[in-house]
C-alpha positions in Angstrom: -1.5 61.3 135.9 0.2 58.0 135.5 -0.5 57.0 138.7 -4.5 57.9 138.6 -4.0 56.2 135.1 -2.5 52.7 136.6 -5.4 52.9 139.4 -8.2 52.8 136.6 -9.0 56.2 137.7 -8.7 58.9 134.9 -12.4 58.3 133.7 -13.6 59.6 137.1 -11.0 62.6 137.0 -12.0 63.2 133.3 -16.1 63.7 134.6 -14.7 65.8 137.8 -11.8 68.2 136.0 -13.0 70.1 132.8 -9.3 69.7 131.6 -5.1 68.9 132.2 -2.7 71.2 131.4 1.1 69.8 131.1 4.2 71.0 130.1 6.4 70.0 127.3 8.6 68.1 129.5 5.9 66.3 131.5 4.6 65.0 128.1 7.6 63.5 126.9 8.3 61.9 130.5 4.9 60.7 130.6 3.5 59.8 126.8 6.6 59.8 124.6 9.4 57.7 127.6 6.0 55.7 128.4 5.4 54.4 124.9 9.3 54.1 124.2 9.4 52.1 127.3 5.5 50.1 126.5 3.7 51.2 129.2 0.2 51.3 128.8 -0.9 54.3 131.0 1.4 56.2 128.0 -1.6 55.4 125.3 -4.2 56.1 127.9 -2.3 59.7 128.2 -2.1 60.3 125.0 -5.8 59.4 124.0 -6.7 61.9 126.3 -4.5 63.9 125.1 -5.8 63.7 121.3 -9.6 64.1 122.8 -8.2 67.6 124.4 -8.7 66.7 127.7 -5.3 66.3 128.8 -3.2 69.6 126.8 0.1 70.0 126.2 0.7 73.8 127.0 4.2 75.3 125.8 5.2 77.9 128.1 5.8 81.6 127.7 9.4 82.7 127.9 9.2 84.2 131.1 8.2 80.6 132.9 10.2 79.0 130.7 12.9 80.6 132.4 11.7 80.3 135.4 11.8 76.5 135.0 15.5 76.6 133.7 16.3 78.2 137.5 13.8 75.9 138.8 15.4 72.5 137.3 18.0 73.3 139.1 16.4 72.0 142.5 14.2 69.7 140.6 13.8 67.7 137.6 12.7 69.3 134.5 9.4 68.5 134.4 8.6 69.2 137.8 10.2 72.6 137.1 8.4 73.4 133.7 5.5 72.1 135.9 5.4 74.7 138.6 6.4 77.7 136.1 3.1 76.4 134.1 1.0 76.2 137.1 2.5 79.9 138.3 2.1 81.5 134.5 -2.2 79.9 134.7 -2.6 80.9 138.3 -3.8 77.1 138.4 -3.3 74.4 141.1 -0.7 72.0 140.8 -1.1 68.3 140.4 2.2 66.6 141.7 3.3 63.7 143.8 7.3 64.5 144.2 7.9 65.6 147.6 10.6 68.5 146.5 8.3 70.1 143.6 5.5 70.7 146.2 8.0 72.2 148.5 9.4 74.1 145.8 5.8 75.2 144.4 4.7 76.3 147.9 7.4 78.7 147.7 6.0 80.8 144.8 2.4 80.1 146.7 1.4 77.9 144.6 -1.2 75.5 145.7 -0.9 71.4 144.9 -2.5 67.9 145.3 -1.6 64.7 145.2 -2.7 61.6 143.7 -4.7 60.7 147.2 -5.6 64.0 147.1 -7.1 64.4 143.7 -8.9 60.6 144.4 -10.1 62.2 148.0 -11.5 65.3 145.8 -13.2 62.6 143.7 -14.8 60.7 146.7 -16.0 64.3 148.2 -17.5 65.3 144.7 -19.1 61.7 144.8 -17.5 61.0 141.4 -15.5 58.1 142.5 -17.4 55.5 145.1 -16.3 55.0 148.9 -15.3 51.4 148.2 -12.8 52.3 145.2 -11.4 54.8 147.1 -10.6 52.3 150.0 -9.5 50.0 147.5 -7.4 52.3 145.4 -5.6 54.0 148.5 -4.5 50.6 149.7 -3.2 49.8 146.0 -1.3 53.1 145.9 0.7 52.6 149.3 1.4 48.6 148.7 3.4 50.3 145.8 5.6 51.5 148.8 5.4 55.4 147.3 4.0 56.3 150.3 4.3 56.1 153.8 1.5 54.2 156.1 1.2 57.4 158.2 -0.2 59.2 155.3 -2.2 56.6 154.1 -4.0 56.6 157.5 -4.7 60.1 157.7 -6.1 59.9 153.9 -8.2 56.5 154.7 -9.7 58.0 157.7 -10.5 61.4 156.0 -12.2 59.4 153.7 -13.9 57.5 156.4 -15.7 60.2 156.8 -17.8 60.6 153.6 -20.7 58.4 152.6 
C-alpha cells in the first residue's frame, strides 16, 4: 500500500478493488509509524482508511495465534498479515520476499506491487504509459531487481 501510495497509484486500485483489509500491526507500521515519522502516504492511508476502503480488521484468536508462531520467521505485520489473509480465504497483498514464501506455505495466494499495477493495466484501470512509467519508478528505488522488472515490463508490453 505505501508503495502504490508513493507511485500516485491508490486512486486506480481504489476503482479496481472493492476494499483493503489489514491487520492491526500493518496499520500501525503503515498509518500510525508513517505519521509519527511525516510521511505523507500515512494520511493518504488513513483517509482511505476513514472512507472504509482500506479496513483495519482485528483478528480472531485462532489467526492471532497463528501470527504469534508466524512472527517468528517474519515480522509482525507480515505475520498477522498472512493469518488475516488465511482466516478470509483472501489473496495477499505483500512485497517482502520471506512473507510470500511463508504465505505459499499455508497456500495462500499473493501479489506484489508490480503485480497489483499489472492487474490494473489488464483491467485497463491504470494506462499503458503509467504503468511503463511507474515500473521504472519502482525499480530506480533499487527494491527490485532488473530481472524482474523486465519480465513485468514486457508482460505489460503486451496489453494495449
Amino acid at each position: 500500500m505505501i508503495h502504490l501510495s508513493r507511485l500516485g497509484k491508490l486512486g486506480y486500485a481504489r476503482s479496481t478493488f472493492s476494499q483493503i483489509l489489514i491487520p492491526p500491526a500493518v496499520r500501525r507500521e503503515t498509518i500510525e509509524a508513517g505519521k509519527f515519522e511525516g510521511y505523507s502516504d500515512a494520511l493518504n492511508l488513513e483517509g482511505l482508511e476513514r472512507e472504509g476502503w482500506l479496513k483495519t480488521t482485528p483478528l480472531s484468536k485462532a489467526s492471532d495465534r497463528l501470527a504469534v508462531e508466524l512472527s517468528e520467521a517474519v515480522g509482525r505485520g507480515e505475520a498477522e498479515a498472512i493469518a488475516l489473509a488465511i482466516e478470509k480465504k483472501d489473496r495477499l497483498f505483500m512485497d517482502d520476499l520471506k512473507g510470500r514464501r511463508t504465505a505459499e506455505l499455508y497456500r495462500v495466494e499473493t501479489t506484489t506491487t508490480l503485480g497489483v499495477m499489472l492487474e490494473l493495466l489488464v483491467s485497463r484501470a491504470l494506462p499503458k504509459s503509467d504503468f511503463v512509467r511507474n515500473v521504472k519508478e519502482y525499480g530506480g528505488h533499487g527494491w527490485i531487481s532488473g530481472e524482474i522488472l523486465s519480465d513485468f515490463l514486457e508482460r505489460g508490453a503486451r496489453f494495449e
